[in-house]
DOLOPA-149649 format. One line per field, with one value per atom (N, C-alpha, C): atom name; x, y, z. Coordinates in nm, 2 decimals, padded with zeros to 4 digits, always signed. Layout:
DOLOPA-149649
name: [CA;...]
xx: [X;...]
yy: [Y;...]
zz: [Z;...]
This chain:
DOLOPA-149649
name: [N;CA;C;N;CA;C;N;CA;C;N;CA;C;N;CA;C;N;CA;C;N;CA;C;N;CA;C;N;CA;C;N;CA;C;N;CA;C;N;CA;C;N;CA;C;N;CA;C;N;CA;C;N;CA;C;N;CA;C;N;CA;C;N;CA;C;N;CA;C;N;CA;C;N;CA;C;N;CA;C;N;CA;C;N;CA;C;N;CA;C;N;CA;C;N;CA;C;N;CA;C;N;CA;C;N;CA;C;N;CA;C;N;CA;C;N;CA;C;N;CA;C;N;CA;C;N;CA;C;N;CA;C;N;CA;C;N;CA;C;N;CA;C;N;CA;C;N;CA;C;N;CA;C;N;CA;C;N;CA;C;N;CA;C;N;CA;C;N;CA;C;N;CA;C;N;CA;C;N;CA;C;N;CA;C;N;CA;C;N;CA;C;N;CA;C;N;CA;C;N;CA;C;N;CA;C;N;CA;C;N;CA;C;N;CA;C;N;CA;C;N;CA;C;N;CA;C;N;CA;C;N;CA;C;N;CA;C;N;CA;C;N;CA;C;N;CA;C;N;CA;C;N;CA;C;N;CA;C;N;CA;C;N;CA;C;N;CA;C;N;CA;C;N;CA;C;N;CA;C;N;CA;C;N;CA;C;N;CA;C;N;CA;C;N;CA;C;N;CA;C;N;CA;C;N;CA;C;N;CA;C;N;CA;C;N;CA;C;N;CA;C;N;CA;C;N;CA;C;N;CA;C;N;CA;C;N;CA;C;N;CA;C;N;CA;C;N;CA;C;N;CA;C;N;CA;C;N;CA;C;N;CA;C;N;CA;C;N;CA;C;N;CA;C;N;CA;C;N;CA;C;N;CA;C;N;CA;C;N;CA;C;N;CA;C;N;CA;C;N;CA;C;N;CA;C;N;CA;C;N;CA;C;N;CA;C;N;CA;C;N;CA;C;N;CA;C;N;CA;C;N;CA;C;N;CA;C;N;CA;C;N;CA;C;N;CA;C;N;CA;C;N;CA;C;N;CA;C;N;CA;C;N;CA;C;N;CA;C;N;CA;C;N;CA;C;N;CA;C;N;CA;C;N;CA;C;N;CA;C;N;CA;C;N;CA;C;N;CA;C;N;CA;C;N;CA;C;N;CA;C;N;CA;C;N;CA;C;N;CA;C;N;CA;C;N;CA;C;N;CA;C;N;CA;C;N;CA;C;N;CA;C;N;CA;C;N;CA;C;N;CA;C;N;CA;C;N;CA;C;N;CA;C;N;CA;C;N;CA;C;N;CA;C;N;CA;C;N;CA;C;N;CA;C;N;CA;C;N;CA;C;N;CA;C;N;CA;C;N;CA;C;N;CA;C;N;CA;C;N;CA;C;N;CA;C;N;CA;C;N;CA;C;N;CA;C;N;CA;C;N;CA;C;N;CA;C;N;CA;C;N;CA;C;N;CA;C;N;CA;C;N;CA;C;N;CA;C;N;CA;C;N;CA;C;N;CA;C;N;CA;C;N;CA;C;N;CA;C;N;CA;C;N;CA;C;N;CA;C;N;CA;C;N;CA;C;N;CA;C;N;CA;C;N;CA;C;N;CA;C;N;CA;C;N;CA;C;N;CA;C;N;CA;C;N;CA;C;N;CA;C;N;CA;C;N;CA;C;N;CA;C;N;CA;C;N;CA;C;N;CA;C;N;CA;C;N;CA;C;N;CA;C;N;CA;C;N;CA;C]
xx: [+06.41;+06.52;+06.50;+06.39;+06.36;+06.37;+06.33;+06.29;+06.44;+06.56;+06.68;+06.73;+06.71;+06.79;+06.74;+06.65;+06.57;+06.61;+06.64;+06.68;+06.83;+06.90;+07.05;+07.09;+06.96;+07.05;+07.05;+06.99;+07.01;+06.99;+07.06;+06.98;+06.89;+06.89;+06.76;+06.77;+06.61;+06.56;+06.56;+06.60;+06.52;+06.51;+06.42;+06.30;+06.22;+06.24;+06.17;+06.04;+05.94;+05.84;+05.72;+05.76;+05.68;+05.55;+05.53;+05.38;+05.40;+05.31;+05.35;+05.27;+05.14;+05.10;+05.14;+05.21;+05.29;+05.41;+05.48;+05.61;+05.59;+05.45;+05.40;+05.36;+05.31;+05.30;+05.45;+05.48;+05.69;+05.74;+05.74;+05.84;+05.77;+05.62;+05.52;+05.60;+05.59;+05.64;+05.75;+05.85;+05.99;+06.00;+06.14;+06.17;+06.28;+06.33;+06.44;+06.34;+06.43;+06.35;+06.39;+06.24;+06.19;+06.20;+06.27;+06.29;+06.19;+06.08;+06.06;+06.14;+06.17;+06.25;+06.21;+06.18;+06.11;+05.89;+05.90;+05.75;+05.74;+05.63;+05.59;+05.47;+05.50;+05.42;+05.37;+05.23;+05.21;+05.28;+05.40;+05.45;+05.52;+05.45;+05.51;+05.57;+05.66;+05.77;+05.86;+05.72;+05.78;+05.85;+05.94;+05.97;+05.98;+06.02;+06.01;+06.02;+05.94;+05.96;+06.05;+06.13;+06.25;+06.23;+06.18;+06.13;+06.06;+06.03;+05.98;+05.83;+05.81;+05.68;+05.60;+05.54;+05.48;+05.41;+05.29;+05.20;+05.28;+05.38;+05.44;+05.54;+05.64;+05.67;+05.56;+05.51;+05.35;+05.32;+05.29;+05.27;+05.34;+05.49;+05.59;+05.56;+05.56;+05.54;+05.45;+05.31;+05.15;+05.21;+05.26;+05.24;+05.35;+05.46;+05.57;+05.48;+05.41;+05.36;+05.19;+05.12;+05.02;+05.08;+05.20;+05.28;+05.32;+05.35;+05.40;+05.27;+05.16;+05.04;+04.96;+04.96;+04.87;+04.74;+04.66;+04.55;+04.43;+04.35;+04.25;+04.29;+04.40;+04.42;+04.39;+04.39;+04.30;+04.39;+04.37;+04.49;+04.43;+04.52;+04.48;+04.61;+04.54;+04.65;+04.62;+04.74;+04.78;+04.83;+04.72;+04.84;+04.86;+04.93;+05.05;+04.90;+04.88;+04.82;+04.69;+04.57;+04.49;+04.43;+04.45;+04.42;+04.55;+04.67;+04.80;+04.86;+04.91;+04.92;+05.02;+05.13;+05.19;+05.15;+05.03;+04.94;+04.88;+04.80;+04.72;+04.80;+04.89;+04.97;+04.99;+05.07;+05.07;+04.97;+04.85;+04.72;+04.69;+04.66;+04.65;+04.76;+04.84;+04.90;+04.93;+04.94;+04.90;+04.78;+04.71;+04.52;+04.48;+04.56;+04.52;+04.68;+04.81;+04.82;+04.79;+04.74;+04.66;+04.55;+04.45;+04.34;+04.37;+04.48;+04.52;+04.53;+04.56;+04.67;+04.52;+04.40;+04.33;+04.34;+04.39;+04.39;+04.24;+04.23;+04.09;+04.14;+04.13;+04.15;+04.02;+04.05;+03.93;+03.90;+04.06;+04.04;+04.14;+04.12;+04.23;+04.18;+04.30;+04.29;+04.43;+04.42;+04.52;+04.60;+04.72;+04.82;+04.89;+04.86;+04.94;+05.09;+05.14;+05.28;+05.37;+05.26;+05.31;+05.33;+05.40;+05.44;+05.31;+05.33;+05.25;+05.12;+05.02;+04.93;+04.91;+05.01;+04.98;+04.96;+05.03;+05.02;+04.87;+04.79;+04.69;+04.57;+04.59;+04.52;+04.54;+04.63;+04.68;+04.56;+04.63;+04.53;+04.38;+04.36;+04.21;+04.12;+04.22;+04.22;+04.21;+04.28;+04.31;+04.18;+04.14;+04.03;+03.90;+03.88;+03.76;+03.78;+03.89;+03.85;+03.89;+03.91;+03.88;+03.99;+04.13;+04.26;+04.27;+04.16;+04.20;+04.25;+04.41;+04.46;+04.60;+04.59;+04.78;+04.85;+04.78;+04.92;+04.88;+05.01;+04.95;+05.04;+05.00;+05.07;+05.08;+05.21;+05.23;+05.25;+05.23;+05.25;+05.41;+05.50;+05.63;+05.70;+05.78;+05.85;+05.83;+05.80;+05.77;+05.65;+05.55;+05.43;+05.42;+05.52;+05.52;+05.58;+05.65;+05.74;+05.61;+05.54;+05.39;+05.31;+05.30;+05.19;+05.25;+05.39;+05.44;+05.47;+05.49;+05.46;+05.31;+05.20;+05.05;+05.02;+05.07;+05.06;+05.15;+05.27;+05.33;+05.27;+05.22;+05.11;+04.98;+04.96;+04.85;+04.79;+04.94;+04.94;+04.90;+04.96;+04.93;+05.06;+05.15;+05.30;+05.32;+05.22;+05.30;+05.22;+05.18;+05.14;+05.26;+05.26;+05.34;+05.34;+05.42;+05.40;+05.52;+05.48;+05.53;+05.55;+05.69;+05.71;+05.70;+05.76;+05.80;+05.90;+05.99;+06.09;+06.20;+06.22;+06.43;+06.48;+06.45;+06.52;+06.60;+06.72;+06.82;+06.75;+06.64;+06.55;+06.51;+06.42;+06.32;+06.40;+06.55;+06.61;+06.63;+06.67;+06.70;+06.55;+06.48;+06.34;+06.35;+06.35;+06.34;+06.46;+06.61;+06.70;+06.66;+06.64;+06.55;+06.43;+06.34;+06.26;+06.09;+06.17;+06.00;+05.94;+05.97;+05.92;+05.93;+05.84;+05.89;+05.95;+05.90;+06.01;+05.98;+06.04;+06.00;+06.02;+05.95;+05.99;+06.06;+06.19;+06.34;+06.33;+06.32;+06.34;+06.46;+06.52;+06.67;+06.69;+06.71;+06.69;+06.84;+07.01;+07.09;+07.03;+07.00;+06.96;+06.85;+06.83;+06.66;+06.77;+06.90;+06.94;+06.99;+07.10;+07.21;+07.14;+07.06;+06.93;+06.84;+06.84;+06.78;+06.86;+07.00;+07.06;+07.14;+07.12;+07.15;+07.05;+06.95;+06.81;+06.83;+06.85;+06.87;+06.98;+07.09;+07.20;+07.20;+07.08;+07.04;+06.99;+06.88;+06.77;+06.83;+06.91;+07.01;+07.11;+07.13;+07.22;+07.15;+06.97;+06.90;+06.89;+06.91;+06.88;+06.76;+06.62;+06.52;+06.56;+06.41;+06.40;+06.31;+06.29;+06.15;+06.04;+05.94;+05.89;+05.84;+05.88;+05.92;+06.00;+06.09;+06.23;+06.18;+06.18;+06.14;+06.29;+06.29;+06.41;+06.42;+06.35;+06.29;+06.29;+06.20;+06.26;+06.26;+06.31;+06.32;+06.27;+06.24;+06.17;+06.26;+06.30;+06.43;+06.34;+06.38;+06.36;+06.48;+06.45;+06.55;+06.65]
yy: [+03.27;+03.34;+03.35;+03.39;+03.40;+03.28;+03.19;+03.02;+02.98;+03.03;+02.95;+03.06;+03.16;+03.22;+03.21;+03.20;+03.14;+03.03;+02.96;+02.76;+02.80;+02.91;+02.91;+02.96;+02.97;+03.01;+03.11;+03.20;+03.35;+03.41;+03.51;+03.53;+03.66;+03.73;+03.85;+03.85;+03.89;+03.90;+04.05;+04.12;+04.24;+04.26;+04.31;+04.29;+04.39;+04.43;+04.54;+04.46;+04.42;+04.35;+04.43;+04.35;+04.46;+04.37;+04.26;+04.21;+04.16;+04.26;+04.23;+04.06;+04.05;+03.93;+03.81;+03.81;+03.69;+03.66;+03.77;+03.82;+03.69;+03.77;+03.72;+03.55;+03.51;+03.39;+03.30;+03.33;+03.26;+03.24;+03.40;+03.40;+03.29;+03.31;+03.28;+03.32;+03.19;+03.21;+03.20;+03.29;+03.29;+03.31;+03.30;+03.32;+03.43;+03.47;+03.54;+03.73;+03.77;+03.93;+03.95;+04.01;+04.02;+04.20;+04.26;+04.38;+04.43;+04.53;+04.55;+04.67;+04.71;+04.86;+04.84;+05.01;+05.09;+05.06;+04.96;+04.93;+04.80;+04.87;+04.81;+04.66;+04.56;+04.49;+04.40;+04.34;+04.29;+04.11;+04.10;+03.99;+03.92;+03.82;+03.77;+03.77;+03.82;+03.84;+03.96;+04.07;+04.16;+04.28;+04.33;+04.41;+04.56;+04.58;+04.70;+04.77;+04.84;+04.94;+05.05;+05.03;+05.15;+05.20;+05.28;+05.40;+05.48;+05.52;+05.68;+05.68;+05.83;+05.85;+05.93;+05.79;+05.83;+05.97;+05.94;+06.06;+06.19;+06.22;+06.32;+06.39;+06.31;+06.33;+06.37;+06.31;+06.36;+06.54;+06.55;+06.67;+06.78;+06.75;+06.83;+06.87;+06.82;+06.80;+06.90;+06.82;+06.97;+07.10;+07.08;+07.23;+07.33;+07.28;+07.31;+07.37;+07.32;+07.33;+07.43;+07.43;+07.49;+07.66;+07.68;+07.75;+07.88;+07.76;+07.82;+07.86;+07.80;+07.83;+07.93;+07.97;+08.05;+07.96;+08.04;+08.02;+08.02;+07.92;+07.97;+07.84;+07.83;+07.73;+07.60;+07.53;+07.44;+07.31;+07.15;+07.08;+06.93;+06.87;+06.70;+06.64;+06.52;+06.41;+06.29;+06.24;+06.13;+06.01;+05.93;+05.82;+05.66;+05.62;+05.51;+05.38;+05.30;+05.17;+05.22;+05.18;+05.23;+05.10;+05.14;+05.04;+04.96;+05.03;+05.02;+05.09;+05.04;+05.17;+05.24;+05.22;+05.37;+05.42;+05.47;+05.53;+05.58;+05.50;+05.55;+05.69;+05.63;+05.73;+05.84;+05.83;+05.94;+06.05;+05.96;+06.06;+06.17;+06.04;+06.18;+06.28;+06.26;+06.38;+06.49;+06.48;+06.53;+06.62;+06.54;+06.58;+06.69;+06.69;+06.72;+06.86;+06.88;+06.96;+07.08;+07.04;+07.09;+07.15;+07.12;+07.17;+07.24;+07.21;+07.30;+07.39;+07.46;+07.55;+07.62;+07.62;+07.69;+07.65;+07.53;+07.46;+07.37;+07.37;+07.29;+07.12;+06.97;+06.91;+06.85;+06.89;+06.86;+06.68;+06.69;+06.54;+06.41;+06.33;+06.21;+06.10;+06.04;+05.94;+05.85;+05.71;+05.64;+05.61;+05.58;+05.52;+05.43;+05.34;+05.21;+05.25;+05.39;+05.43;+05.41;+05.42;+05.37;+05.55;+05.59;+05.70;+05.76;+05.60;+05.63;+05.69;+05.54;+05.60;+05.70;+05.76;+05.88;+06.01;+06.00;+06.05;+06.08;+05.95;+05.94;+05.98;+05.94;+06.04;+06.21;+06.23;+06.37;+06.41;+06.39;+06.47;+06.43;+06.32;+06.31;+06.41;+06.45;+06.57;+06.70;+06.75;+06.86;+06.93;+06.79;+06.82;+06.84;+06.74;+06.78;+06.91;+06.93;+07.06;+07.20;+07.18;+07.28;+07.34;+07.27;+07.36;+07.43;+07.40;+07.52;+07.41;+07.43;+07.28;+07.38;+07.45;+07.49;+07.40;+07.29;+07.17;+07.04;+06.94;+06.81;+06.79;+06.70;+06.60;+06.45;+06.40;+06.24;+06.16;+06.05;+05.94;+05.88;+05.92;+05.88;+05.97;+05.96;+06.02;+06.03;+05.86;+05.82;+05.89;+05.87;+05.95;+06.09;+06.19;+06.34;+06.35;+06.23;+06.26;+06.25;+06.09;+06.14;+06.20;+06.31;+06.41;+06.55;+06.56;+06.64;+06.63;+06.58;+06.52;+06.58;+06.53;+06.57;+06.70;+06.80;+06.91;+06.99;+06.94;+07.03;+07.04;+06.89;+06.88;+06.96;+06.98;+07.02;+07.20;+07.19;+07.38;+07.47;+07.35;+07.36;+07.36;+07.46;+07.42;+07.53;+07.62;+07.71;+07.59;+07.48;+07.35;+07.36;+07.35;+07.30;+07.13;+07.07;+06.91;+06.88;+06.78;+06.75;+06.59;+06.55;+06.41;+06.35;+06.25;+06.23;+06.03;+06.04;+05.94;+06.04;+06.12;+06.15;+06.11;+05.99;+05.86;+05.95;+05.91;+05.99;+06.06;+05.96;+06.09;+06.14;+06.18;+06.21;+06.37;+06.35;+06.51;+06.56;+06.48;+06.49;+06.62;+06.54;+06.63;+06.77;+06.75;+06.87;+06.97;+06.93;+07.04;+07.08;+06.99;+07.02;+07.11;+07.11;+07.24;+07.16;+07.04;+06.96;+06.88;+06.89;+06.91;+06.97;+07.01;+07.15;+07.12;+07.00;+06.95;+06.78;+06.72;+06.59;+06.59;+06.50;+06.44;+06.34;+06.38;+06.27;+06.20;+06.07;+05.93;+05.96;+05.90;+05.90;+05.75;+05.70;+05.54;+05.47;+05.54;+05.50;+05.50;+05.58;+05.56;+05.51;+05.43;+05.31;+05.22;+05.18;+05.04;+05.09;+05.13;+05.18;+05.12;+05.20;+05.21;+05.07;+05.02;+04.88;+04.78;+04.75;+04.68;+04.74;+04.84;+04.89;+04.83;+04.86;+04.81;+04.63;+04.59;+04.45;+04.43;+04.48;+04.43;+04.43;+04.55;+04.57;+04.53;+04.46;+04.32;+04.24;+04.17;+04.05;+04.07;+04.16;+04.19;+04.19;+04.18;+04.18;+04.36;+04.46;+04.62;+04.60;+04.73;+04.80;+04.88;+04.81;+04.87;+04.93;+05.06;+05.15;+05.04;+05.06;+04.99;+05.08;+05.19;+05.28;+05.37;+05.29;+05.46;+05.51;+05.64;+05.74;+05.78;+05.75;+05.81;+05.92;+06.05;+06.13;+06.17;+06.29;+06.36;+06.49;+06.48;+06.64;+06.70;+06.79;+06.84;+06.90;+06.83;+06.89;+06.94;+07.10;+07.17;+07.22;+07.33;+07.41;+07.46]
zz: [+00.44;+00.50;+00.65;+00.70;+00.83;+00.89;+00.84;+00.86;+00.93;+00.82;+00.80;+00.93;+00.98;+01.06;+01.19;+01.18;+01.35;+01.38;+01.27;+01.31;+01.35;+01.31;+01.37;+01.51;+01.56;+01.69;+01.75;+01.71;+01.73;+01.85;+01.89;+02.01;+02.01;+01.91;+01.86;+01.74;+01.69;+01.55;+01.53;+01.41;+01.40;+01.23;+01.24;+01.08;+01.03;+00.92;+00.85;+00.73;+00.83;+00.76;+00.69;+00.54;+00.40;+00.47;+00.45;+00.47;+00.58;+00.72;+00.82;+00.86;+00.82;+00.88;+00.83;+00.72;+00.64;+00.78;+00.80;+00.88;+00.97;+01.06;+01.21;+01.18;+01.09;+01.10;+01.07;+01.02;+00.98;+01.10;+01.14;+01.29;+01.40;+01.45;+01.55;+01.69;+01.77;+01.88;+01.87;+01.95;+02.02;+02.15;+02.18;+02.34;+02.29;+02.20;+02.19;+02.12;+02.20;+02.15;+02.02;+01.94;+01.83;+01.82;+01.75;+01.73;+01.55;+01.50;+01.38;+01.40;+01.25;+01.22;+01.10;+01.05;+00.96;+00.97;+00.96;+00.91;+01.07;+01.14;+01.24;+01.22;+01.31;+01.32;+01.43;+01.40;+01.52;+01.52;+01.60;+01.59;+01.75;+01.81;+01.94;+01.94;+02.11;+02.10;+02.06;+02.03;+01.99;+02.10;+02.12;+02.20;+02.19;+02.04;+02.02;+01.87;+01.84;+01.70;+01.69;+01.57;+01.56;+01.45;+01.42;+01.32;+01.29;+01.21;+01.25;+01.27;+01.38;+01.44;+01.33;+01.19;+01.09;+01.07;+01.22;+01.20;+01.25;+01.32;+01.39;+01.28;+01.20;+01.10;+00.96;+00.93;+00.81;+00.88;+01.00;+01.07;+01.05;+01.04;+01.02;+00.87;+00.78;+00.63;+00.63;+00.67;+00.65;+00.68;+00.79;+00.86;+00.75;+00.71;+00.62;+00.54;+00.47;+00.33;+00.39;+00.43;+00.54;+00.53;+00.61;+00.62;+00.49;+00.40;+00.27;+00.19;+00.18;+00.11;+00.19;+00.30;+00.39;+00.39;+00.54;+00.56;+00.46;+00.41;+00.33;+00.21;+00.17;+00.03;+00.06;-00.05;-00.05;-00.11;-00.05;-00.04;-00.09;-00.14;-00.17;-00.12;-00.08;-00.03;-00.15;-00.15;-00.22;-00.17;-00.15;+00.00;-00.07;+00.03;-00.03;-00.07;+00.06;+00.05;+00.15;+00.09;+00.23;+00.29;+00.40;+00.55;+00.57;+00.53;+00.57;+00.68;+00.82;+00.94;+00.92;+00.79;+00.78;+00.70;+00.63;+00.52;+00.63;+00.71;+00.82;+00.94;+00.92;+01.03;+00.92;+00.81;+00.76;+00.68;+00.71;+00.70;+00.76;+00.88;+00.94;+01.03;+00.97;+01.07;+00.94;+00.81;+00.72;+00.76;+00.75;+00.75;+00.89;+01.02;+01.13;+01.11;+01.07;+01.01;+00.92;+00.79;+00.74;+00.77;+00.85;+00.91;+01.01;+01.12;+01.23;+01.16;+01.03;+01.00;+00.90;+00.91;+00.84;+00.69;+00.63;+00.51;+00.45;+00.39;+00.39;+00.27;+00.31;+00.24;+00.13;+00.05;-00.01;-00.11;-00.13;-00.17;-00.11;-00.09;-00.07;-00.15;-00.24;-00.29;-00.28;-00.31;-00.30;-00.45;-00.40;-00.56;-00.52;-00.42;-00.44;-00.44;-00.41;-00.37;-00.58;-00.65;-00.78;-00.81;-00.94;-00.99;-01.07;-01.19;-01.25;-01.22;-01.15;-01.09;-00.99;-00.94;-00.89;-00.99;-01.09;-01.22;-01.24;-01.28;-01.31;-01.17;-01.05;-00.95;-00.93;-00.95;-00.96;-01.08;-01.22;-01.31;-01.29;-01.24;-01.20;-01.07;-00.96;-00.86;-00.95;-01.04;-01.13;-01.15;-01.27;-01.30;-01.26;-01.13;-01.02;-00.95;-00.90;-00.83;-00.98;-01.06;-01.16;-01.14;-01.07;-01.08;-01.01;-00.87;-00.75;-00.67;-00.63;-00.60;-00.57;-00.40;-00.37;-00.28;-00.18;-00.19;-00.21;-00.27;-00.26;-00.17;-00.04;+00.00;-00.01;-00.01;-00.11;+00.03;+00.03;+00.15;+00.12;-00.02;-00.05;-00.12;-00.23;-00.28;-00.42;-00.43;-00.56;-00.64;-00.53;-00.52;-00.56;-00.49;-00.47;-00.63;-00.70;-00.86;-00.95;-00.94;-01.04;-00.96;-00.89;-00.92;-00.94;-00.94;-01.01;-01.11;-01.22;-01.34;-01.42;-01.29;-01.38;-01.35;-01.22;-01.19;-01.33;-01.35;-01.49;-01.64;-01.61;-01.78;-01.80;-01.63;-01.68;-01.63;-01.61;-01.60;-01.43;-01.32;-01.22;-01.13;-01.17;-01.21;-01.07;-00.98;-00.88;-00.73;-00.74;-00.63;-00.52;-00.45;-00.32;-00.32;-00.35;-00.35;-00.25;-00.19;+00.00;-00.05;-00.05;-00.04;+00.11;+00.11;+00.21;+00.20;+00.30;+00.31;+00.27;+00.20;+00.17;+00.12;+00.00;-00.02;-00.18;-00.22;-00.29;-00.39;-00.49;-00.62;-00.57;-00.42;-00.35;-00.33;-00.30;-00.26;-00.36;-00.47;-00.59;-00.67;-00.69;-00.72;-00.62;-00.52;-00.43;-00.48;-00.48;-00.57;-00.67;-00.78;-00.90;-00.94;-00.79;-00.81;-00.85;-00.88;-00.91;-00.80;-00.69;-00.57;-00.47;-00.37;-00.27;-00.17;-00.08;+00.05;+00.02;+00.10;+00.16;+00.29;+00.35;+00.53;+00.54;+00.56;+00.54;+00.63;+00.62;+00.71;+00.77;+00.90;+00.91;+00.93;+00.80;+00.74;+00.80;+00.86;+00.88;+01.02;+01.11;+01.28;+01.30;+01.20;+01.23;+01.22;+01.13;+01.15;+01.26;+01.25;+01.38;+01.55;+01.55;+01.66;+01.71;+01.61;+01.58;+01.64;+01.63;+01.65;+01.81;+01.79;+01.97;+02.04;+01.98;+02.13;+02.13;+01.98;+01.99;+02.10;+02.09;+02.19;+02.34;+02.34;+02.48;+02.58;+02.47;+02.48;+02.55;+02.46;+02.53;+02.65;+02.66;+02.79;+02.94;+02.87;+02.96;+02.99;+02.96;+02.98;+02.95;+02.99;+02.93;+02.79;+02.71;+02.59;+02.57;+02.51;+02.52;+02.41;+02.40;+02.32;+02.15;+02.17;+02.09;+02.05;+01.96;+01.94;+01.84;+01.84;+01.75;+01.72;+01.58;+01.52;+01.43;+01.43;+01.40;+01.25;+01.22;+01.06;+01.06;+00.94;+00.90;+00.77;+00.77;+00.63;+00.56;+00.44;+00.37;+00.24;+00.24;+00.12;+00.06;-00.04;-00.09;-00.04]
């Protein structure tokens, strides 16, 4: 698809690339500006990333949850893909909330962003810390639903669990009560945004080389 739309002519790309270095080699060189949105990458020609400021958003989330548990409780993170830079980003600003806030993280493990196996990392966290466990933070949504899932099986049911993205089950759970916030993407003003800088590009205007299209922590 990339292949077929570069050969037409274009005069800007803009791309939400899952495997960024697959991306970067397809595209290679261009002369036409290269816009990513949602998931950043390193690709020539790149002019600018439009979406969200992973770690600054994750930050908002800790401190939410930080907040609600007081000084002193004790926290596990659950993250998406590791040595992925939006896993990375949303570590640590997770991890650097959390700790500003007198929280102490005592475990991080990864789930491949799967339900299940967050399921299965969750009760595996349960068990090691012997059920002293008041928040989890999740790197997604999907994530924050299996470890709420293994937090209710296994009787660990007053947790603070922190999604993040906002994506429709994601708020869904949060009404429901089986999870406590998420950090809502604003996934319509990453396209919107995306195709403004694109148009900008070409008219020849300045483009930041970062739009931050911010979030919000949607709870109850």
């Amino acid at each position: 698809m990339i292949e077929t739309m570069l050969s037409g002519g274009v005069d800007a790309f803009v791309i939400s690339p899952l495997q960024s270095d697959s991306v970067a080699s397809v595209i290679g060189e261009q002369s036409i500006p290269i816009l990513t949105v949602d998931t950043d990458a390193e690709i020539p020609g790149k002019i600018s990333f439009v979406g969200t400021g992973n770690e600054v958003a994750a930050y908002q989330g800790g401190e939410f949850a930080a907040k609600q548990a007081g000084e002193g409780a004790k926290a596990v993170i659950i993250g998406g893909v590791e040595g992925n830079a939006t896993s990375d980003a949303r570590q640590a600003g997770f991890t650097k909330a959390l700790e500003d806030n007198g929280i102490e993280v005592v475990a991080v493990q990864y789930a491949q962003s799967n339900p299940d196996t967050a399921a299965s990392v969750m009760e595996n966290m349960i068990t090691a810390q012997g059920g002293d466990i008041q928040i989890v933070c999740c790197h997604n949504d999907d994530t924050a639903a299996g470890a709420s899932n293994a937090c209710k099986q296994n009787g660990l049911e007053d947790a603070i669990i922190i999604g993040f993205d906002g994506c429709q089950s994601g708020v869904q759970n949060v009404i429901d009560g089986t999870v406590t916030a998420t950090c809502a993407q604003a996934a319509y003003s990453m396209g919107y945004q995306a195709v403004e800088a694109a148009v900008a590009a070409i008219n020849g205007e300045k483009v930041e080389e970062f739009v931050d299209t911010g979030c919000s922590v949607v709870s109850a």
